[in-house]
DRENKOL-248751 format. One line per 4 residues: number of its first residue (from 1); their letters; for each residue x negated, y negated, z negated of N, C-alpha, C, CB. Coordinates in Angstrom, 1 decimal, padded with zeros to 4 digits. Each point is the difference from the previous one (the first is absolute). Glycine has a CB too. Example, Ala and Ser with C-alpha at 12.3 -4.5 7.8 and 13.67 -1.06 7.14 Angstrom:
BEGIN
1 = as = -013.2,005.7,-007.8,000.9,-001.2,000.0,-000.9,-001.2,000.0,001.9,001.2,-001.2 ~ -001.5,-002.3,001.9,-000.9,-001.1,000.0,000.8,-001.1,-000.8,-001.2,000.6,002.2 $
END
This chain:
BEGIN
1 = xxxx = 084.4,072.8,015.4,000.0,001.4,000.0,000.6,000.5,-001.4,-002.0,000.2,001.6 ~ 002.7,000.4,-001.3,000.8,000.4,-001.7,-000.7,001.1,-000.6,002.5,-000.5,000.6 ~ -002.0,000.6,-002.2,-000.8,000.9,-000.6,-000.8,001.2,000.6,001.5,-000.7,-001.4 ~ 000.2,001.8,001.7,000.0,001.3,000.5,-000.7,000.3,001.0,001.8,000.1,-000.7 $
5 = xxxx = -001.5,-001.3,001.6,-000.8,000.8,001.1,-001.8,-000.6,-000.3,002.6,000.0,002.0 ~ -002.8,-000.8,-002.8,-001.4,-000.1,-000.4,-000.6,001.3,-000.4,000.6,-002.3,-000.6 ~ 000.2,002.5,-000.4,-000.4,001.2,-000.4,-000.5,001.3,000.9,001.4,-000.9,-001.5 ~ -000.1,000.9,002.1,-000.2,001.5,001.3,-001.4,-000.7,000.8,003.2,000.9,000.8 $
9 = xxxx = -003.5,-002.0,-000.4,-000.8,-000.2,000.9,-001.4,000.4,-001.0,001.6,-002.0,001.6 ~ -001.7,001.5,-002.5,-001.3,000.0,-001.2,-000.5,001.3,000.0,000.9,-001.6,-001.5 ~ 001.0,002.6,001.3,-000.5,001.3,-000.3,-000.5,000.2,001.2,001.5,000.9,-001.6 ~ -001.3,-000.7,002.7,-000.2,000.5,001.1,-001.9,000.0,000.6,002.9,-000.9,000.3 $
13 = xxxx = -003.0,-000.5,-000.8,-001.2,000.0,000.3,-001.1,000.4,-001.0,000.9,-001.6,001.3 ~ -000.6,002.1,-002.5,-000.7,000.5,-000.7,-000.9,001.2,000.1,001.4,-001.3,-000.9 ~ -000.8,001.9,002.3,-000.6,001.5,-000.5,-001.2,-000.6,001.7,002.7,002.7,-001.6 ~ -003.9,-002.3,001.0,-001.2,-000.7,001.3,000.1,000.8,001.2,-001.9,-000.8,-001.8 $
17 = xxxx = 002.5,001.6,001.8,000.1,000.9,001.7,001.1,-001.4,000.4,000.0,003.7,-000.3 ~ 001.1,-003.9,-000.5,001.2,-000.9,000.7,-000.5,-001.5,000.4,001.8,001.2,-001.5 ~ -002.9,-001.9,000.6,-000.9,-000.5,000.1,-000.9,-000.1,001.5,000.5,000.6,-002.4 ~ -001.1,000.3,002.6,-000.7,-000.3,001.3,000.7,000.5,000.9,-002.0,000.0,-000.8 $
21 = xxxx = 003.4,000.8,001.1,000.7,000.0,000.9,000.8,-001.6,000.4,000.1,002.8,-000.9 ~ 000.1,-003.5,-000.1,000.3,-001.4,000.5,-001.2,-001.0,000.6,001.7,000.4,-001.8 ~ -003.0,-000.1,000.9,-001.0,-000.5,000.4,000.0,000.7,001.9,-001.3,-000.1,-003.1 ~ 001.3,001.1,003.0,000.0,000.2,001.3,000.9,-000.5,001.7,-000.8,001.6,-002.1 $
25 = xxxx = 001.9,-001.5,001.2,001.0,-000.7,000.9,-000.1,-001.6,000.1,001.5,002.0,-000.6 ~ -001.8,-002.5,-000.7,-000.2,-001.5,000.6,-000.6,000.2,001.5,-000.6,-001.1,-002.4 ~ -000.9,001.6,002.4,-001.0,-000.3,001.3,001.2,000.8,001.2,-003.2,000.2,-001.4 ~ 004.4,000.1,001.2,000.6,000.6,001.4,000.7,001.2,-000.2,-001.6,-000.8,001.3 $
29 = xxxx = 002.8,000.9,-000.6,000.8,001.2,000.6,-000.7,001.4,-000.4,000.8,-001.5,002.0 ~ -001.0,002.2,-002.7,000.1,001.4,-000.1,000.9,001.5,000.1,-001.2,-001.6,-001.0 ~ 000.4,002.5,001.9,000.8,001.6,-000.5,-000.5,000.4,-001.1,000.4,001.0,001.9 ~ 001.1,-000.4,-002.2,000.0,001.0,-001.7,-002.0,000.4,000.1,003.6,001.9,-000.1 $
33 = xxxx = -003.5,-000.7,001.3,-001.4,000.7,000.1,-001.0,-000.7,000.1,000.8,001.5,000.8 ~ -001.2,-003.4,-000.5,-001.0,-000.9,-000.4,000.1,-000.2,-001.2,-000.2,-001.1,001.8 ~ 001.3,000.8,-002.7,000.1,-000.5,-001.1,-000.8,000.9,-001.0,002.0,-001.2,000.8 ~ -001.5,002.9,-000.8,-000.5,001.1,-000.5,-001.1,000.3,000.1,001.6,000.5,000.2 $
37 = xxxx = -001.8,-001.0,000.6,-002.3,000.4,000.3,-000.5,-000.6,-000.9,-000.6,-000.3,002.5 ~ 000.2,-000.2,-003.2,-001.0,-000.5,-001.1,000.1,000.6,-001.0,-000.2,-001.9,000.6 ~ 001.4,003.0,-001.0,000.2,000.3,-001.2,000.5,001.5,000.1,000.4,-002.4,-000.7 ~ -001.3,002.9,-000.2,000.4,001.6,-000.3,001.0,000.4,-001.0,-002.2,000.3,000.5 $
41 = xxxx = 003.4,-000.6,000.2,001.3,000.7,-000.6,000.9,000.5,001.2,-000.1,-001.4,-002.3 ~ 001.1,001.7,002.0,000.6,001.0,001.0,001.2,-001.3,000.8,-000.2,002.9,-002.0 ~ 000.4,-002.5,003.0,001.3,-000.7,001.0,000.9,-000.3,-001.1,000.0,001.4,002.3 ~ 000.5,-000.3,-002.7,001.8,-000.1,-001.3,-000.3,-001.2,-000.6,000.6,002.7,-001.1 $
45 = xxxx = -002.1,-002.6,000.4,-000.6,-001.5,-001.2,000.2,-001.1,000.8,-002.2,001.1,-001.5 ~ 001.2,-001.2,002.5,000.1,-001.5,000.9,001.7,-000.1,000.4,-003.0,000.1,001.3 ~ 003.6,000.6,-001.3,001.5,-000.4,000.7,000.6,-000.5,-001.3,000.5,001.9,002.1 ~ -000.7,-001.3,-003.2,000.4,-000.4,-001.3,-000.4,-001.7,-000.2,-000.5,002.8,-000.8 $
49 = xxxx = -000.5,-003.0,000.6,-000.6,-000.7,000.0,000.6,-001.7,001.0,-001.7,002.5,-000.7 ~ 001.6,-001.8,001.8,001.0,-001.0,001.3,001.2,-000.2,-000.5,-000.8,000.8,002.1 ~ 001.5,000.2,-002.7,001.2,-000.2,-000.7,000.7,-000.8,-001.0,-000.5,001.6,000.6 ~ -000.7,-001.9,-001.7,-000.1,-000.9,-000.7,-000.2,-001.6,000.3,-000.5,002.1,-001.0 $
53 = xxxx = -000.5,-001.9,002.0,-000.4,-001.2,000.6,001.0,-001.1,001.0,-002.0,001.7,-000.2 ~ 002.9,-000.4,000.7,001.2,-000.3,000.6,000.8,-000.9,-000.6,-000.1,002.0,000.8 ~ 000.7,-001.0,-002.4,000.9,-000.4,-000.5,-000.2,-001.3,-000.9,000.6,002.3,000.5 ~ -001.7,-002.1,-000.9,-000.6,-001.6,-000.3,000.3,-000.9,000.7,-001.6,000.7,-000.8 $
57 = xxxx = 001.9,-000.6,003.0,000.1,-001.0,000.1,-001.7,-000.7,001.0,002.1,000.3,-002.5 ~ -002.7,000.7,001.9,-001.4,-000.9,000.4,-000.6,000.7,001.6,-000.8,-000.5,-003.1 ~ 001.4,001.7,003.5,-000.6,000.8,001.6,001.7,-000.4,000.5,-002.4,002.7,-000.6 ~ 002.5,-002.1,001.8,001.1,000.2,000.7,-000.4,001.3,000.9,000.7,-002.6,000.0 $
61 = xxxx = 000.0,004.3,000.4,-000.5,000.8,000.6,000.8,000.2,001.0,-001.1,000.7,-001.7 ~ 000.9,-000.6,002.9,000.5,000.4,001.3,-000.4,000.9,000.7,000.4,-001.5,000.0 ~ 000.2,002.4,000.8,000.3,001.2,000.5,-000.7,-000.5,001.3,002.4,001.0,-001.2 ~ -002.9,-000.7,002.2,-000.5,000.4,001.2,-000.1,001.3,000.7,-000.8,-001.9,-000.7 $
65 = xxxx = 001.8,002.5,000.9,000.0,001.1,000.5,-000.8,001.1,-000.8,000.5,-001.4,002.0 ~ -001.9,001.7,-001.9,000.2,001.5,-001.2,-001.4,-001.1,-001.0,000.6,003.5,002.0 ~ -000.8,-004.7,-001.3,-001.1,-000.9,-001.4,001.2,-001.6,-000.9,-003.3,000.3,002.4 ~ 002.4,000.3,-003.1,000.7,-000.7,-001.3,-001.1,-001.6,-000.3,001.0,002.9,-001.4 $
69 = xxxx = -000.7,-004.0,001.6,-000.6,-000.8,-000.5,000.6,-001.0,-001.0,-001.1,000.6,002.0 ~ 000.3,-001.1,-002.4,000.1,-001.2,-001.5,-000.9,-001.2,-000.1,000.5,001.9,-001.4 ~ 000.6,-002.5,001.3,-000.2,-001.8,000.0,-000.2,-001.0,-001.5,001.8,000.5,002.2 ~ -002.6,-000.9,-002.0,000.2,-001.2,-001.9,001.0,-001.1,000.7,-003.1,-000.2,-001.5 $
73 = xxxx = 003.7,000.4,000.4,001.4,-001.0,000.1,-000.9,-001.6,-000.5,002.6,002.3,-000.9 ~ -003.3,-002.8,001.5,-000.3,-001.6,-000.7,000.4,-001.1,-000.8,-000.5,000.6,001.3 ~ 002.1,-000.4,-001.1,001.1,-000.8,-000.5,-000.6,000.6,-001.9,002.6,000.0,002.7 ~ -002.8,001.7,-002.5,000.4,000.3,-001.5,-001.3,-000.3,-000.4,001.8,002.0,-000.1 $
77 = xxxx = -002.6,-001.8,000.6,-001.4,-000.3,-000.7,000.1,-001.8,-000.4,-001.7,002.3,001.6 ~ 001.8,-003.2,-000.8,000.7,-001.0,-000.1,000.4,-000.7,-001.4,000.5,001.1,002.1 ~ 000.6,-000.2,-001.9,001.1,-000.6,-001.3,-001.3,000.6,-001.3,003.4,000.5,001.2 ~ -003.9,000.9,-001.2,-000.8,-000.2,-001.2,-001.1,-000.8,-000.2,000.8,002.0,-000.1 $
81 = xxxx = -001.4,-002.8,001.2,-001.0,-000.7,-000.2,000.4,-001.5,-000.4,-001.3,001.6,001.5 ~ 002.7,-001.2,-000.9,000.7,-001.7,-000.8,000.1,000.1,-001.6,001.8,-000.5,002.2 ~ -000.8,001.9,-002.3,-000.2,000.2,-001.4,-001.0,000.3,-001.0,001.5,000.4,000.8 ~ -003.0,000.0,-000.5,-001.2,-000.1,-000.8,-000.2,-001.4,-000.1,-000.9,002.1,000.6 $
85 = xxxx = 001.0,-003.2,000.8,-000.7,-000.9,000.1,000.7,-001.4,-001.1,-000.8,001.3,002.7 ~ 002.0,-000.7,-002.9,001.2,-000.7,-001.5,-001.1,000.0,-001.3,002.9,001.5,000.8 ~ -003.4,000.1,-000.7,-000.7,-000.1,-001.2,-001.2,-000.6,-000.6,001.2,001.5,000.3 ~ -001.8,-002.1,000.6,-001.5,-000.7,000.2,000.3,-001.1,-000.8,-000.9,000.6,002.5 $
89 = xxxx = 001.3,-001.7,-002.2,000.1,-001.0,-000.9,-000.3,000.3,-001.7,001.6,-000.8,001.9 ~ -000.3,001.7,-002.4,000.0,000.4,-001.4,-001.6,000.6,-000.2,002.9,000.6,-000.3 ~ -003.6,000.5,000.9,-001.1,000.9,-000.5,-001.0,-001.4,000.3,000.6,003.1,000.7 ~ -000.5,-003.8,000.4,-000.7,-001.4,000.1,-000.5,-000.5,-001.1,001.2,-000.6,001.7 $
93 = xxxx = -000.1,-000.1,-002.7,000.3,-000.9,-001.1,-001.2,001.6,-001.3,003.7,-002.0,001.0 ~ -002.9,002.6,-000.9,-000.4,001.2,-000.9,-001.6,-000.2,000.0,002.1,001.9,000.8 ~ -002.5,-001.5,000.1,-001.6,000.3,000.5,-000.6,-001.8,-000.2,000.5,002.5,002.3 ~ 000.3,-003.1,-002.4,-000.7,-001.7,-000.1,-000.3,-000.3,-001.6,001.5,-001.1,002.2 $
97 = xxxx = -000.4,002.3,-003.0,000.1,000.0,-000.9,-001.1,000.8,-000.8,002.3,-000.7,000.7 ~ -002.5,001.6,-000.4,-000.9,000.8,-000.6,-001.6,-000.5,000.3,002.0,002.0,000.1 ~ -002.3,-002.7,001.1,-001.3,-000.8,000.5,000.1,-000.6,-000.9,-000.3,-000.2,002.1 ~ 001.1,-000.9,-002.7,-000.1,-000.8,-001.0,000.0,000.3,-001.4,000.8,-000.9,001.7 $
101 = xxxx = -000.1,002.1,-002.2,-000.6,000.8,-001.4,-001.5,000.1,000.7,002.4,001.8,-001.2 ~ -002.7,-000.9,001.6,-001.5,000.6,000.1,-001.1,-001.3,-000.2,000.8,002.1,002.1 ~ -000.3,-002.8,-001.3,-000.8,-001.4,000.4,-000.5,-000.6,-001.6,001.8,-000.7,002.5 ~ -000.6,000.2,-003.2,-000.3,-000.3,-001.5,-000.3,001.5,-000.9,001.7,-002.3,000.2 $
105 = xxxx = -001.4,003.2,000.0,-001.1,000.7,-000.4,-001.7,000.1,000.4,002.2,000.9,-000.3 ~ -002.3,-000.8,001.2,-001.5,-000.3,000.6,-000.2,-001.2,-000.7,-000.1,000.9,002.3 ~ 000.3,-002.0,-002.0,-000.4,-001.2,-000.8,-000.6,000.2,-001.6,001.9,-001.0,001.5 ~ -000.5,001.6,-002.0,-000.1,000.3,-001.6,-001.0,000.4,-000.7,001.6,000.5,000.3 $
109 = xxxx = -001.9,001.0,001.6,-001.7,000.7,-001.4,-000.4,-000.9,000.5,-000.8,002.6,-000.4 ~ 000.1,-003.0,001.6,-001.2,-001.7,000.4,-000.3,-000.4,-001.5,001.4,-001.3,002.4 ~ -000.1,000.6,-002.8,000.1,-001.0,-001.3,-000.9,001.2,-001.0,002.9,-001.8,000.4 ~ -002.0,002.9,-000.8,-000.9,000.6,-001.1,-001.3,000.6,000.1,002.0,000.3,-000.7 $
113 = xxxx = -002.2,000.0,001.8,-001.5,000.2,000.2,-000.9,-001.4,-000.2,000.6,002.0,001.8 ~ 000.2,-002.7,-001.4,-001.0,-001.1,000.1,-000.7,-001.1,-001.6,001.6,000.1,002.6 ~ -000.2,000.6,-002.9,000.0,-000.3,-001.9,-000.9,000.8,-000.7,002.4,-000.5,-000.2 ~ -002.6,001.7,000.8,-000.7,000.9,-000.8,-001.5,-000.2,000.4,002.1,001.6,-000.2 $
117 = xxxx = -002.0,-001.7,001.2,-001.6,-000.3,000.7,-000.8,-000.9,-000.9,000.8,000.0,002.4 ~ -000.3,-001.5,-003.0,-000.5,-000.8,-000.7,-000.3,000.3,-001.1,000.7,-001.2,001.1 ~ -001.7,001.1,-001.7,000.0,000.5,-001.5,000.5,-001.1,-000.9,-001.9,001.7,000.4 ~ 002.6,-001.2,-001.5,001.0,-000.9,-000.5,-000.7,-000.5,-001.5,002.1,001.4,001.3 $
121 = xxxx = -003.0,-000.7,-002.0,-000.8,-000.5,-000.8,-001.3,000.1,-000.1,001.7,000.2,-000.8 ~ -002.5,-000.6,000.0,-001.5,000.0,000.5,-000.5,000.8,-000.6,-000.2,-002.0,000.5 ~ 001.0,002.8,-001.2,-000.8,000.8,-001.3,-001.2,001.4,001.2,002.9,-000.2,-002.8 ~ -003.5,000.9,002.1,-000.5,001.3,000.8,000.2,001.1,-000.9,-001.8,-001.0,001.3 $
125 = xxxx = 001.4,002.0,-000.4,000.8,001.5,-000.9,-001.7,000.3,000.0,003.2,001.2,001.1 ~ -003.5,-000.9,-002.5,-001.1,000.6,-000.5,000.4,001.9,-000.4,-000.7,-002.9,-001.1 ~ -000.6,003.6,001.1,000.4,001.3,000.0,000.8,000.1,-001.8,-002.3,000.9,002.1 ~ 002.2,-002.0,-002.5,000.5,-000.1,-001.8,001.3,000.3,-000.5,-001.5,-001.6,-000.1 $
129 = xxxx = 001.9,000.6,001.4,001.5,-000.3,000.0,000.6,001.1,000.6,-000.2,-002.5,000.1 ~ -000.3,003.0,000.8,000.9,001.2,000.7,000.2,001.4,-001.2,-001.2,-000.7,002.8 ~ -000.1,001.0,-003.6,000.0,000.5,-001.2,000.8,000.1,-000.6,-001.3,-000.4,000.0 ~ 002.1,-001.1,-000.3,001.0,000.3,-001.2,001.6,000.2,000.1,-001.7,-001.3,-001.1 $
133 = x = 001.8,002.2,002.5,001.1,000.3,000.4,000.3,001.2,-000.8,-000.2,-001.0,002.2 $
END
């Protein structure tokens, strides 16, 4: 998947009405006026909305005489799940990496608590000594 159209797809899905309109269409074939039901904004917004979704690439809209319906294109969702699924490996290595800082840090305090726990000389603290601070 190349940059640009990563991008447009990314943007597209960012705004969460565009979001559960695809969520929606996965489960099936929808009209504009199913798609619009869950959400309180106006026809113009949800067509807006389809519009972007269109042009991203990610719905397909067809005419049926006076109903309008919209389709998830799978191919596009697809190609971006190939393209997130590129980036797993690297955040993989990343996240193996930072388990393994944390890890020797946990260890570290272990060790200094554990140093501190033992008392290191035998002397005692009399109320005398604290005195001559």
């Amino acid at each position: 998947m190349e940059t640009d159209r990563i991008d447009v797809v990314l943007s597209a899905l960012a705004d969460p009405i565009r979001r559960r309109i695809v969520e929606r269409l996965g489960k099936g074939e929808a009209t504009v006026t199913d798609l619009s039901a869950p959400f309180d904004v106006s026809a113009p917004a949800i067509s807006r909305h389809l519009g972007v979704l269109e042009r991203a690439g990610l719905i397909t809209r067809e005419r049926h005489g006076t109903w309008r319906t919209c389709r998830l294109r799978p191919e596009a969702v697809a190609e971006l799940g190939t393209w997130l699924g590129g980036l797993q490996p690297v955040w993989d290595r990343r996240f193996d990496s930072l388990e393994a800082v944390l890890a020797s840090q946990r260890d570290h305090t272990r060790v200094v608590r554990a140093s501190s726990a033992t008392p290191t000389s035998t002397s005692t603290v009399t109320p005398d000594s604290q005195e001559q601070s």
